[in-house]
C-alpha positions in Angstrom: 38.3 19.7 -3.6 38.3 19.4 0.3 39.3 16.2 1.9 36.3 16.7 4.1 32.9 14.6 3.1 30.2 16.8 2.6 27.2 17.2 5.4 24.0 15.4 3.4 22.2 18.0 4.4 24.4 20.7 2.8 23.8 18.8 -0.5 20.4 18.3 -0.1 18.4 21.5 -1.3 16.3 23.6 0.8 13.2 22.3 -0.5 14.1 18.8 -0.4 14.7 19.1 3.1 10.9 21.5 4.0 9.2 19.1 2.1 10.9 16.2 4.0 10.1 17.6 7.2 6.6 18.3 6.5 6.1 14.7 5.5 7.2 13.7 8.5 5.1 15.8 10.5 2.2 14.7 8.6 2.9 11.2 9.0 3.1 12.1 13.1 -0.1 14.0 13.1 -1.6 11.2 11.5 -0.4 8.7 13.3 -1.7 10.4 16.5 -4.5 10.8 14.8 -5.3 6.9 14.4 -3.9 6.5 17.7 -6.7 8.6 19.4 -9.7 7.3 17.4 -8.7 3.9 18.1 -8.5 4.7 22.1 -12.1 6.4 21.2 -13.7 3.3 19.7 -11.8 1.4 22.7 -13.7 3.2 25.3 -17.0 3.0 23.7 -16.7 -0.2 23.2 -15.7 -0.5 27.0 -19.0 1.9 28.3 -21.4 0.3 25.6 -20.6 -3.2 27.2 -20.6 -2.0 30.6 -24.2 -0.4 29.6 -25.3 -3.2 28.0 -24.5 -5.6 31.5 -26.1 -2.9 34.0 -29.3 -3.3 32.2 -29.1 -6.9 31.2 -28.6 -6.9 35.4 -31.4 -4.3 36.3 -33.9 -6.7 33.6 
């Protein structure tokens, strides 16, 4: 035995630790993902209304 504690990592297996990682970059991707489409839906909310006043202005 070594008096050392043992890196977590070096415990965990190899597979643990790719499946881990993917997770993670899924849960990123994702949550860029829902971070664009709500800064879409923002900005055609934002043109729709801005439409909507121009021709409530023209009429």
């Amino acid at each position: 035995m070594t008096d050392r504690p043992q890196d977590p990592e070096e415990r965990e297996p190899l597979l643990h630790r790719m499946e881990r990682s993917r997770t993670f970059r899924l849960a990123d991707v994702l949550d860029r993902l829902q971070t664009a489409l709500g800064c879409a839906v923002l900005v055609v909310l934002a043109v729709r209304t801005v439409l909507y006043l121009l021709v409530r202005a023209v009429l």
